[in-house]
DSSP file (Angstrom, degrees, kcal/mol; ACC not computed):
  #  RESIDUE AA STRUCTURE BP1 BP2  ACC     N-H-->O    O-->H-N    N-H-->O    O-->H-N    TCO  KAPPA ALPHA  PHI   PSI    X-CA   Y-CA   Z-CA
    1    1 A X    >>        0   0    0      0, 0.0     4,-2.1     0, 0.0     3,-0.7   0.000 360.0 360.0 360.0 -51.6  189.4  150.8   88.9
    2    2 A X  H 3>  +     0   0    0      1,-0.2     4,-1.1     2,-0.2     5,-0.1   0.868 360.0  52.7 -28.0 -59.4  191.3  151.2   85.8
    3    3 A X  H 3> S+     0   0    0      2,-0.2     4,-2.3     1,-0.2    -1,-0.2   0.846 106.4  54.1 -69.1 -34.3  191.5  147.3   85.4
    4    4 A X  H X> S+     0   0    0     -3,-0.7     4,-1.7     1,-0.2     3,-0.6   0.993 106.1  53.9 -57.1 -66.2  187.6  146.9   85.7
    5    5 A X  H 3X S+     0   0    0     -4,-2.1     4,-1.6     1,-0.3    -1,-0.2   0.613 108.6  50.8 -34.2 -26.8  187.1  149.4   82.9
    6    6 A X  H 3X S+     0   0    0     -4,-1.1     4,-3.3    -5,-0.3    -1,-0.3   0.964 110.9  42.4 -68.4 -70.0  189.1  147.4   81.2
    7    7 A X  H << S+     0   0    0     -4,-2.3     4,-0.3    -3,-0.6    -2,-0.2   0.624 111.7  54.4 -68.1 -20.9  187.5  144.4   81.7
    8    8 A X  H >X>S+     0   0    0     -4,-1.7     4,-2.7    -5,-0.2     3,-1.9   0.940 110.9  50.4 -75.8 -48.9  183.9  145.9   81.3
    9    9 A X  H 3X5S+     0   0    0     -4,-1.6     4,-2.1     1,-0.3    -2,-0.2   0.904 108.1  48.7 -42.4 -71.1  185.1  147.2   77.9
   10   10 A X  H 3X5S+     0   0    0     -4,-3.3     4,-0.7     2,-0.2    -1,-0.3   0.421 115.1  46.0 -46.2 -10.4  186.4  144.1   76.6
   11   11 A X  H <>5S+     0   0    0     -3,-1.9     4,-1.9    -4,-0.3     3,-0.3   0.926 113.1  47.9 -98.7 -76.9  183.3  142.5   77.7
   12   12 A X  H  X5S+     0   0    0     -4,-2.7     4,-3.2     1,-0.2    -2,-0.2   0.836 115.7  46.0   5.7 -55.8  181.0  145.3   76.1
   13   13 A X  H  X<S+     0   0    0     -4,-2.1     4,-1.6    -5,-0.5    -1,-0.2   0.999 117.0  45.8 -83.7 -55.6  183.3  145.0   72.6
   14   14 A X  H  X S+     0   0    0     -4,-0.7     4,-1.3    -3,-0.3    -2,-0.2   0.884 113.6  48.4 -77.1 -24.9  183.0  140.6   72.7
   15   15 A X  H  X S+     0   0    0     -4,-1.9     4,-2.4     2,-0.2     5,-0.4   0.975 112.0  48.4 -77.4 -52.1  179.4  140.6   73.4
   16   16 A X  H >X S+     0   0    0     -4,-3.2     4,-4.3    -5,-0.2     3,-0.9   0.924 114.7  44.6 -32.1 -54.4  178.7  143.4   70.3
   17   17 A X  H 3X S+     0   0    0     -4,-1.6     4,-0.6     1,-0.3     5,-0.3   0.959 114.6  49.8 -87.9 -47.3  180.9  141.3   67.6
   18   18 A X  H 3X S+     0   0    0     -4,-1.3     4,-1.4     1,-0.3     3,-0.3   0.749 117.1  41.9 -43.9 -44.9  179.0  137.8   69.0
   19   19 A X  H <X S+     0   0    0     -4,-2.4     4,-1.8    -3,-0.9    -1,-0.3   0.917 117.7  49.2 -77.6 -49.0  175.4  139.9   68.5
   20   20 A X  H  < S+     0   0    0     -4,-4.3    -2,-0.2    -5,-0.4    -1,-0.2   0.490 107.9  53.3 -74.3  10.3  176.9  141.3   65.0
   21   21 A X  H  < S+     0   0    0     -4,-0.6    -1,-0.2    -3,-0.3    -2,-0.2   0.740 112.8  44.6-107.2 -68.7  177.9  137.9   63.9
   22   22 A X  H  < S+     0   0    0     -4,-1.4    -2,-0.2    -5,-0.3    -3,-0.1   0.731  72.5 111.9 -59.0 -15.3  174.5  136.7   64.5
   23   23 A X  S  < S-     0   0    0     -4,-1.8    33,-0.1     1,-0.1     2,-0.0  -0.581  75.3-122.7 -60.8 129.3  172.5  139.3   63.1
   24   24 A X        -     0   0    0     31,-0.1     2,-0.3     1,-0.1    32,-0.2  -0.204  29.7-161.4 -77.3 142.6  170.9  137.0   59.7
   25   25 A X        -     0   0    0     28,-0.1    32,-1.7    -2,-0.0     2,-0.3  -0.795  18.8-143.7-128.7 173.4  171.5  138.3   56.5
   26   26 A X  E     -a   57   0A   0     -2,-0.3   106,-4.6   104,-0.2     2,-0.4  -0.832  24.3-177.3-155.9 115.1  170.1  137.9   52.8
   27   27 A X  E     -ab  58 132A   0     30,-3.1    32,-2.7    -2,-0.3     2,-0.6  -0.853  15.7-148.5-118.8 150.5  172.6  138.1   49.8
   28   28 A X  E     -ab  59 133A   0    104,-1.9   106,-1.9    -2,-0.4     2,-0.4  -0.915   6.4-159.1 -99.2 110.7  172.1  137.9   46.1
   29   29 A X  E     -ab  60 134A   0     30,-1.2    32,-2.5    -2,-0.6     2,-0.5  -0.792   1.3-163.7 -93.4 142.6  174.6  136.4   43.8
   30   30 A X  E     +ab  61 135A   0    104,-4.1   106,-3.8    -2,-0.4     2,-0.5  -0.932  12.8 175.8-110.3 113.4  174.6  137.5   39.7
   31   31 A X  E     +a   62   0A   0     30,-1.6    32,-2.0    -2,-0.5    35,-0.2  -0.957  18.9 148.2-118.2 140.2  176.8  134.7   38.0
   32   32 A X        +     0   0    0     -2,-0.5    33,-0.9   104,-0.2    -1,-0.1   0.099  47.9 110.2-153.7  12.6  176.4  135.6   33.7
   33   33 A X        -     0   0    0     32,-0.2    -2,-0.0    33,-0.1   103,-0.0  -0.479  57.4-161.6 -59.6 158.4  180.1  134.2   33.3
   34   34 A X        +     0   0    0     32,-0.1     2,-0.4    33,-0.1    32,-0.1  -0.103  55.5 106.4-132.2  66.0  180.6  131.1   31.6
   35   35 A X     >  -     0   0    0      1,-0.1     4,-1.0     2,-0.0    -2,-0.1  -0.872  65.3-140.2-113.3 143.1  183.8  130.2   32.7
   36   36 A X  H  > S+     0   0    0     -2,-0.4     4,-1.2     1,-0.3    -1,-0.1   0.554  97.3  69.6 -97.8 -24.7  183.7  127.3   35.2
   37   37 A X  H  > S+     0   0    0      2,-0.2     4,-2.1     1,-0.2    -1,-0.3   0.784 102.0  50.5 -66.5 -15.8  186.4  128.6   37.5
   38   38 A X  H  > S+     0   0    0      1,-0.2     4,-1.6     2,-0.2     5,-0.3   0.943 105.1  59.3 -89.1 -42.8  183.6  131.3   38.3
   39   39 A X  H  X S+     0   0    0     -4,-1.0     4,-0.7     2,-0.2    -1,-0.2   0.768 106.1  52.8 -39.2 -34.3  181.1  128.3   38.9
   40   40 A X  H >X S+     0   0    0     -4,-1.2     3,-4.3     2,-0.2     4,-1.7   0.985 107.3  40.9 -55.2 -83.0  183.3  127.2   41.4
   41   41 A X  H 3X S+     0   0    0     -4,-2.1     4,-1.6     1,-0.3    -2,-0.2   0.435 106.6  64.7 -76.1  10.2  183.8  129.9   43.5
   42   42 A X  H 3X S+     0   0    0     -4,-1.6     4,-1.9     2,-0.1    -1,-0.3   0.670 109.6  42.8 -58.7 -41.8  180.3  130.8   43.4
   43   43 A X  H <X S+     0   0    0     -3,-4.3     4,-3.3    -4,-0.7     5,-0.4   0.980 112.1  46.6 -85.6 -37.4  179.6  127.7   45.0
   44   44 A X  H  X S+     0   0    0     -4,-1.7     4,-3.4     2,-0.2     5,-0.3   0.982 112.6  53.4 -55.1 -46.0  182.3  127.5   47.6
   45   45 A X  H  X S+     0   0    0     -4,-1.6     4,-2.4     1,-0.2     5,-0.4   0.970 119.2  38.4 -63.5 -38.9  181.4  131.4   48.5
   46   46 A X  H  X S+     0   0    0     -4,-1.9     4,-3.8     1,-0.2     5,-0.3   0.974 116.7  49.3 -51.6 -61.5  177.6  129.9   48.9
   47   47 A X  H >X S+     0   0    0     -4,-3.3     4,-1.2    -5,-0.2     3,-0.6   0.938 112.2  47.6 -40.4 -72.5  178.6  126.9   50.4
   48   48 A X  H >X S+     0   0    0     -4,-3.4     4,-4.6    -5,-0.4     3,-1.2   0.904 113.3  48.7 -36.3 -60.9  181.0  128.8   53.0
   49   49 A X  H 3X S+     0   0    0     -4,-2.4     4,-2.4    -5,-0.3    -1,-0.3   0.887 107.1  54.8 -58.6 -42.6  178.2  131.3   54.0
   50   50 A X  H << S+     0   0    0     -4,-3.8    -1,-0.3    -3,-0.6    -2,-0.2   0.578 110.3  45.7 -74.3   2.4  175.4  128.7   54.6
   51   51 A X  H << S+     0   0    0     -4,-1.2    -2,-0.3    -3,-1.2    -1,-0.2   0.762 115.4  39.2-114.6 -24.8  176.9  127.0   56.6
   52   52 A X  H  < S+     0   0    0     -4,-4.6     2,-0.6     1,-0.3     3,-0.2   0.833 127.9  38.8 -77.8 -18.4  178.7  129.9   59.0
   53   53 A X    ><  +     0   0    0     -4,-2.4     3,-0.7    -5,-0.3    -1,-0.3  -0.836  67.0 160.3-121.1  93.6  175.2  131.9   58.8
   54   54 A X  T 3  S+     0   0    0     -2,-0.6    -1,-0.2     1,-0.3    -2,-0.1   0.779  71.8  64.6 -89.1 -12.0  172.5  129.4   58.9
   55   55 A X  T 3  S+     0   0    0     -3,-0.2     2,-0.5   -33,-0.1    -1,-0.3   0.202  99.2  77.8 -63.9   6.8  170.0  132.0   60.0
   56   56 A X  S <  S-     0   0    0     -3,-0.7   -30,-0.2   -32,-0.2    -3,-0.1  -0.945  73.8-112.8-137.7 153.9  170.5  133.8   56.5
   57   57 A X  E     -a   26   0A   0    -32,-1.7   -30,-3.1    -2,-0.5     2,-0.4  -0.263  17.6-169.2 -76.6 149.4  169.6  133.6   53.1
   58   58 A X  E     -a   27   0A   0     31,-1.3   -30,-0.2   -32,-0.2     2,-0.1  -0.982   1.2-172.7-140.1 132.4  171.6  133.0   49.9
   59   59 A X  E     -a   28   0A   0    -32,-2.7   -30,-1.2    -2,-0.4    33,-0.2  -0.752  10.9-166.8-123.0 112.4  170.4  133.5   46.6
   60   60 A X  E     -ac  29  92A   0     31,-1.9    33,-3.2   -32,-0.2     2,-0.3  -0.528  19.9-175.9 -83.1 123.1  172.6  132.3   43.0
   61   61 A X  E     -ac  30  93A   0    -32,-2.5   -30,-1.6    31,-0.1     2,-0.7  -0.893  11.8-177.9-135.3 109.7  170.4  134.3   40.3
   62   62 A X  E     +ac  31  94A   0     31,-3.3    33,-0.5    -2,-0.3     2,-0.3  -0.798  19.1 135.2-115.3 115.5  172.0  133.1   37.1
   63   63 A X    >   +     0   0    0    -32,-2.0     3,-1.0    -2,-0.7     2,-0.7  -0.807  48.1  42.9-136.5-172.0  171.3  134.1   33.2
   64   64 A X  T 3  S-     0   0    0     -2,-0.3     3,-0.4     1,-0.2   -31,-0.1  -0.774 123.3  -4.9  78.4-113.7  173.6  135.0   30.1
   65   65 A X  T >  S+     0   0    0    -33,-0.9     3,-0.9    -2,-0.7    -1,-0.2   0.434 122.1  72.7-117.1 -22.9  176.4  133.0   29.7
   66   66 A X  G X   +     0   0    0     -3,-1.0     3,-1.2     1,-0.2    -1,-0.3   0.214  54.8 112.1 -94.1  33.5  176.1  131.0   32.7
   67   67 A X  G >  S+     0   0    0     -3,-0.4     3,-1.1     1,-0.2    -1,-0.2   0.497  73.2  67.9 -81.8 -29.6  173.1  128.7   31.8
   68   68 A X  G X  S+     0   0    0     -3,-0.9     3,-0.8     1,-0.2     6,-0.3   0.630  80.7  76.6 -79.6  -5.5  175.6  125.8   31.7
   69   69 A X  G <  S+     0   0    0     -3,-1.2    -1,-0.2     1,-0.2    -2,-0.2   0.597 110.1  26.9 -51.9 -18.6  175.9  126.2   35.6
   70   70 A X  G <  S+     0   0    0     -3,-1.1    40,-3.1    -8,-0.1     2,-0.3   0.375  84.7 103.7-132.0  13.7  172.7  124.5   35.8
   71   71 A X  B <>  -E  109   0B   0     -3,-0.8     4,-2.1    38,-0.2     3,-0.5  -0.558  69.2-133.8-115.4 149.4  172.1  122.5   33.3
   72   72 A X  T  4 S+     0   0    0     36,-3.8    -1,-0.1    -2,-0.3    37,-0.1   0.843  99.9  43.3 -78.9 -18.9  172.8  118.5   34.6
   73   73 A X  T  4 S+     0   0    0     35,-0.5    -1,-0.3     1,-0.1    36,-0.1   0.464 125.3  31.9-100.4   9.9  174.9  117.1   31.8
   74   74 A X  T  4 S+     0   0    0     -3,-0.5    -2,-0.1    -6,-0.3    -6,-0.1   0.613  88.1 110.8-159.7 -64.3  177.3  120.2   31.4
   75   75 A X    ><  -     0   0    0     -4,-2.1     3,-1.8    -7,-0.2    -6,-0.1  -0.025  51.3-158.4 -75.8 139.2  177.5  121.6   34.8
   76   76 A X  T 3  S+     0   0    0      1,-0.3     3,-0.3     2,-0.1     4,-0.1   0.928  97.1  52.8 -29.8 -58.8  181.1  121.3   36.9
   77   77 A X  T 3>  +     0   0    0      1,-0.2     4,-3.5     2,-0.1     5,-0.3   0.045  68.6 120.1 -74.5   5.0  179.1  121.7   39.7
   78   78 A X  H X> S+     0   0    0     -3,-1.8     4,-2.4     1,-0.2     3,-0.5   0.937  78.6  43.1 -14.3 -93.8  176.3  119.2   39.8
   79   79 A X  H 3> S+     0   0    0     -3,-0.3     4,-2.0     1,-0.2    -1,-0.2   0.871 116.9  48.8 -54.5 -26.9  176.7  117.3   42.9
   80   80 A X  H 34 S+     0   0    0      2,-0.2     4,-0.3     1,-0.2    -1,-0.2   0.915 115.1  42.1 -92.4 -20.2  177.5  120.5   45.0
   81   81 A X  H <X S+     0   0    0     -4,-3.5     4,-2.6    -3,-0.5    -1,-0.2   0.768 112.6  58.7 -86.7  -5.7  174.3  122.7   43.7
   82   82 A X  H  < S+     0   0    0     -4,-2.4     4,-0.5    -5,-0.3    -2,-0.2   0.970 116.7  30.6 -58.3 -54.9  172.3  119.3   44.1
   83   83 A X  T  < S+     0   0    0     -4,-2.0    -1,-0.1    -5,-0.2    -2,-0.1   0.460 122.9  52.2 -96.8   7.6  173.3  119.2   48.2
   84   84 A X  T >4 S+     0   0    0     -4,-0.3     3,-1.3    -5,-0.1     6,-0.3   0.812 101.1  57.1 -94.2 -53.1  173.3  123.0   48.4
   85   85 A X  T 3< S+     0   0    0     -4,-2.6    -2,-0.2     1,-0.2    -3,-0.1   0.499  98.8  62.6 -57.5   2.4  169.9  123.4   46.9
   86   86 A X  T 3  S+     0   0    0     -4,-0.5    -1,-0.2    -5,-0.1    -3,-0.1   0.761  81.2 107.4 -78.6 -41.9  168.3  121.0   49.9
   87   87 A X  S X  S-     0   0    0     -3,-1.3     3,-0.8     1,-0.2    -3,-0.1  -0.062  75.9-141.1 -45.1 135.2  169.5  123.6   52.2
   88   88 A X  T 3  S+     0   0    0      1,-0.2    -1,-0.2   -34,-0.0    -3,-0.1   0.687 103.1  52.6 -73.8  -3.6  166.6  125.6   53.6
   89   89 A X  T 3  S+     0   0    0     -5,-0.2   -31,-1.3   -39,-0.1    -1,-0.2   0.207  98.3  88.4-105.5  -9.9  168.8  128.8   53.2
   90   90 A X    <   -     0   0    0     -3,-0.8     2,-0.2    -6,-0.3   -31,-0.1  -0.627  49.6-174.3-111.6 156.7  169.8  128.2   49.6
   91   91 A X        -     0   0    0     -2,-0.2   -31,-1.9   -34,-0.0     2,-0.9  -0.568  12.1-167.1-175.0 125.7  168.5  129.1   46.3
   92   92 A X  E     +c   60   0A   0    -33,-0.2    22,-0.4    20,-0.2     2,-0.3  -0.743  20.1 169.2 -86.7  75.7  169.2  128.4   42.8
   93   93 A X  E     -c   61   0A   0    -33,-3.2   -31,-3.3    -2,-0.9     2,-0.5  -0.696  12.1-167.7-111.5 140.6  167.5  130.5   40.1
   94   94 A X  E     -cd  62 115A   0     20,-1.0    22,-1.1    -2,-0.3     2,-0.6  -0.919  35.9-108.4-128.3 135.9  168.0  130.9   36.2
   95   95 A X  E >>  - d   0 116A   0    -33,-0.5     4,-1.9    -2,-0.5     3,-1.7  -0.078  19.6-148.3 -21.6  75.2  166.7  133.3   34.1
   96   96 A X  H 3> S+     0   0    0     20,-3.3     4,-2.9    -2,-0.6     8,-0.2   0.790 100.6  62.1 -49.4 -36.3  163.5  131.3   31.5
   97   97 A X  H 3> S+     0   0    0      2,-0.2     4,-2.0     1,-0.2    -1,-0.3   0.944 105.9  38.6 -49.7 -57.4  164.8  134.1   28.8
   98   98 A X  H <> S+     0   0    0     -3,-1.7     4,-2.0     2,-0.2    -1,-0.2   0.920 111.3  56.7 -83.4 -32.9  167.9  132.7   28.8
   99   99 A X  H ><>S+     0   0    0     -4,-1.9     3,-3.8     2,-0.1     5,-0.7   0.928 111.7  55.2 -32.2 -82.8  166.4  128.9   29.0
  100  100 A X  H ><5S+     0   0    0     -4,-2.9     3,-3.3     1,-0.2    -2,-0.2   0.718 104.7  41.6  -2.9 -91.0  164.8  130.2   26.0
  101  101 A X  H 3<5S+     0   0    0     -4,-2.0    -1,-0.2     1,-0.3    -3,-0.1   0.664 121.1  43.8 -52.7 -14.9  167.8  131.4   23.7
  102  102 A X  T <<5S-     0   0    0     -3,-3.8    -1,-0.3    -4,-2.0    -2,-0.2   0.052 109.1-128.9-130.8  42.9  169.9  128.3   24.6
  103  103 A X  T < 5 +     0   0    0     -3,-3.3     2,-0.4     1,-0.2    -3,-0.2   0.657  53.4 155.8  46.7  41.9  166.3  125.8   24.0
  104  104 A X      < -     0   0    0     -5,-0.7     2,-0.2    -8,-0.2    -1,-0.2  -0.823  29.9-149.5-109.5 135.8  167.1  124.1   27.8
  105  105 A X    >   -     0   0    0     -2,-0.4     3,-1.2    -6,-0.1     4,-0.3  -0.513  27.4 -96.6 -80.2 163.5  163.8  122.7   29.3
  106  106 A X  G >  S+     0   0    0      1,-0.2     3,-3.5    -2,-0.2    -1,-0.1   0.918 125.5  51.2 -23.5 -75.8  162.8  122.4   32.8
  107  107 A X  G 3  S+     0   0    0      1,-0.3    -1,-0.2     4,-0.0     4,-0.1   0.657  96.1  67.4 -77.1  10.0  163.9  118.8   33.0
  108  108 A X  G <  S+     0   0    0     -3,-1.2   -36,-3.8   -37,-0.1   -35,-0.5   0.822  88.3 108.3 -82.7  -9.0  167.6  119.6   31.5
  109  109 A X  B <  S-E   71   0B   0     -3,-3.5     2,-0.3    -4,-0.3   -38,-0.2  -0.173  85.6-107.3 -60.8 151.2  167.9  121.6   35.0
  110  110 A X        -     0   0    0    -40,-3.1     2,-0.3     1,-0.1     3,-0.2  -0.652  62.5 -88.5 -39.8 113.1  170.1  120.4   38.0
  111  111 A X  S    S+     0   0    0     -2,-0.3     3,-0.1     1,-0.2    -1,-0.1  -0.380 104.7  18.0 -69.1 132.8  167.5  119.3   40.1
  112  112 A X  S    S+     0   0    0      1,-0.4     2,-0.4    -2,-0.3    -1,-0.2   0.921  87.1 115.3  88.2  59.9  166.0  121.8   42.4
  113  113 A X        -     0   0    0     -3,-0.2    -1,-0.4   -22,-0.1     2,-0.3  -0.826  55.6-148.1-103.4 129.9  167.0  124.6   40.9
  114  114 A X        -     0   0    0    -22,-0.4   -20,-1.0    -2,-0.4     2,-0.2  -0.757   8.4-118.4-103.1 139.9  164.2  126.6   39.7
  115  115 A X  E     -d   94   0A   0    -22,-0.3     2,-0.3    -2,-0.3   -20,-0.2  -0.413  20.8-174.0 -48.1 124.3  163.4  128.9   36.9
  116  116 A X  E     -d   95   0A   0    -22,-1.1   -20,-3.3    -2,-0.2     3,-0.2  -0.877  29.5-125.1-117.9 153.9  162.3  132.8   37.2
  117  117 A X  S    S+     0   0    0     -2,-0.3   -22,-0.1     1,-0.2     2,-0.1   0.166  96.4  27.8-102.0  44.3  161.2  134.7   34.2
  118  118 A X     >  -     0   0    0    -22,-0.0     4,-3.8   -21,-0.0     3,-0.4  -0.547  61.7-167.9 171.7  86.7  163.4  137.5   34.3
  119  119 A X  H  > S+     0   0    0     -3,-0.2     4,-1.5     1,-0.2     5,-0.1   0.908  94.1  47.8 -70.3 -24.8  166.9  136.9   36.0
  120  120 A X  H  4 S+     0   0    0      2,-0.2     4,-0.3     3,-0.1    -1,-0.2   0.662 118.0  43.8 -71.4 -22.6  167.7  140.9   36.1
  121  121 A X  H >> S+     0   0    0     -3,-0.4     4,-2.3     2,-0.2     3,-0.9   0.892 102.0  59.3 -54.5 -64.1  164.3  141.4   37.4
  122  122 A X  H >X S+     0   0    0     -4,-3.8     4,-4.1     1,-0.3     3,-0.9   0.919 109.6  47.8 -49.9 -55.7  164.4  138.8   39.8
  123  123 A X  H 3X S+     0   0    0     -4,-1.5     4,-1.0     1,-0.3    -1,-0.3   0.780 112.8  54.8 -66.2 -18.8  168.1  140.9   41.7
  124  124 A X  H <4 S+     0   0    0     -3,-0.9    -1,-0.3    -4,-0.3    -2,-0.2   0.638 106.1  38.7 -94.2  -9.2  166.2  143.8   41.6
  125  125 A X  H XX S+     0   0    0     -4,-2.3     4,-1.4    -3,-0.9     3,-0.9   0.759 117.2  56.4 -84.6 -53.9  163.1  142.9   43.4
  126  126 A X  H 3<>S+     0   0    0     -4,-4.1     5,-2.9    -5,-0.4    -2,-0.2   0.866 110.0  45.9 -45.2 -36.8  165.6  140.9   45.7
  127  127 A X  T ><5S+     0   0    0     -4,-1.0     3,-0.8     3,-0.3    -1,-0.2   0.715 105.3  59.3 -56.4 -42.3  167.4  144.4   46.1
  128  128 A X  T <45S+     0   0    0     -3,-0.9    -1,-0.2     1,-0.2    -2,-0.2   0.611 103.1  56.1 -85.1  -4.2  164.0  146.4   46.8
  129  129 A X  T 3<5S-     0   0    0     -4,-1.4    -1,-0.2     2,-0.1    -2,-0.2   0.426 132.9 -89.4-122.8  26.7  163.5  144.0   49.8
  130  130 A X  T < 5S+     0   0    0     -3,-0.8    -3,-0.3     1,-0.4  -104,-0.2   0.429  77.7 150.5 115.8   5.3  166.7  144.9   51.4
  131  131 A X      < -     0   0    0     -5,-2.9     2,-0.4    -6,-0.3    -1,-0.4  -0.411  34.8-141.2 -32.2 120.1  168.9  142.2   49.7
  132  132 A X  E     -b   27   0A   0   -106,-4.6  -104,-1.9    -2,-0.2     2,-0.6  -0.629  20.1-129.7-117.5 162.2  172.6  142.8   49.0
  133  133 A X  E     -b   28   0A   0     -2,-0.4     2,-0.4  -106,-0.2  -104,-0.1  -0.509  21.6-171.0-115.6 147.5  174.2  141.8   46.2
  134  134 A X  E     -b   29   0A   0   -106,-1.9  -104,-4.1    -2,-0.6     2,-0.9  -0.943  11.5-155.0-100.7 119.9  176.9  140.3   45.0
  135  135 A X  E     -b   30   0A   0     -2,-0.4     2,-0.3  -106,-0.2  -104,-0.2  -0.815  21.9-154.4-110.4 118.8  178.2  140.1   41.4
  136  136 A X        +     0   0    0   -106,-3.8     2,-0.3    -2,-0.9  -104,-0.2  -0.646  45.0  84.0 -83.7 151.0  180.2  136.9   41.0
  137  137 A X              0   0    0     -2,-0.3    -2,-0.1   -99,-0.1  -107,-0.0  -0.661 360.0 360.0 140.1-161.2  183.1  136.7   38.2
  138  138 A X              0   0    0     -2,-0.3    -1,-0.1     0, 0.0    -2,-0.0   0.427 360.0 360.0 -96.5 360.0  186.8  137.7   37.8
């Protein structure tokens, strides 16, 4: 009897972490750095995550200092937020105030990554619909 229990438990406990593995999620990252090692591993942690959770959502909400993350002739990270921002699960937003203060148009963007007009707004409406956030940098 002992050994059943066992084996129901262990069965019980693999089927939970399988279900809690699946369960979809929806994270916000805030990159304002503009240090390029932080560009990086913004993208690897995005990268990593859309692809083990493809049922969940990823957003990169970037202003301040990090405006060159997106920008096509400047950023490290070009080609990887070009083939991350195809993902239906991805999304790549910067802040139009800070377009503003450093005079980058629309077309100076990465393409597919889109503009919001308020990147501190923008995490905090994500937050009021049950987003959880992440603050990228060192």
């Amino acid at each position: 009897m002992k050994t059943v229990m066992q084996v129901v438990c262990v069965f019980l406990l693999s089927t939970m972490v399988m279900l809690a593995q699946q369960v979809p999620v929806k994270i916000v990252f805030d990159v304002t750095s503009p240090d390029t090692k932080v560009h990086q591993s913004t993208v690897r942690h995005v990268k990593a995550m859309s692809q083990a959770y493809p049922n969940s959502k990823f957003e990169v909400v970037m202003y301040s200092g990090a405006m060159e993350m997106v920008l096509k002739d400047k950023s490290v990270v070009a080609s990887e937020l070009e083939t991350l921002v195809k993902k239906d699960n991805v999304d790549f937003v910067i802040c139009q105030g800070t377009m503003k203060r450093y005079k980058a148009k629309a077309s100076d963007l990465i393409p597919g990554v889109r503009s919001v007009p308020d990147g501190i707004l923008e995490i905090v409406e994500k937050q009021q619909q049950g987003w959880s956030y992440i603050k990228e940098g060192q």
